[in-house]
C-alpha positions, 0 to 999 in steps of 0.5 A: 664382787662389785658394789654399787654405790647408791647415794641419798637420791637414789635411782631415777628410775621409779621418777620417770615411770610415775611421770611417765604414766601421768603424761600418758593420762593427762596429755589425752584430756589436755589436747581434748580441752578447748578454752573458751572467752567470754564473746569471740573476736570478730575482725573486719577485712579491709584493704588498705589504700594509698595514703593509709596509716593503721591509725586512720583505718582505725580510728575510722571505725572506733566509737566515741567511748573507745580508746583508738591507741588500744585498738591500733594495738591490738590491730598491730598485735593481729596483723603482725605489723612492726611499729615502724612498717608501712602499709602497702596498698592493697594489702589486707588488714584485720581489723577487730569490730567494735 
């Protein structure tokens, strides 16, 4: 009576069930892996005083073989802090010791 018409692609069906079954396995062993890095990062607290720019907390604290732009980098990077914001006094920083 009625045909139905089945083209090249076929049925989506048996796609889902084999994807379906293989995020019921993997995502179990997914949420269960941890990453790891080579040493993890520790951060300082320091609170910012009037005056204060991100680049002098940092540079205060950087050695003399490390690059002070990287730093203030990635100090920006963990404390949310745009390019242009200034630091308000009191206010709390991360910084990453060295």
């Amino acid at each position: 009576m009625y045909r139905t018409h089945r083209g090249p692609g076929g049925s989506l069906i048996p796609f889902i069930q084999v994807l379906s079954l293989v995020l019921i396995f993997a995502l179990p062993v997914l949420w269960g892996s941890k990453v790891f890095t080579s040493s993890p990062a520790r951060y300082d607290h320091v609170v910012v005083h009037h005056g204060d720019t991100l680049w002098s907390l940092v540079s205060r604290r950087a050695t003399s073989t490390e690059d002070v732009s990287e730093a203030v980098y990635e100090a920006s990077l963990v404390n949310h802090l745009k390019a242009d914001e200034r630091l308000a006094p009191g206010r709390v920083l991360l910084l990453p010791q060295h």
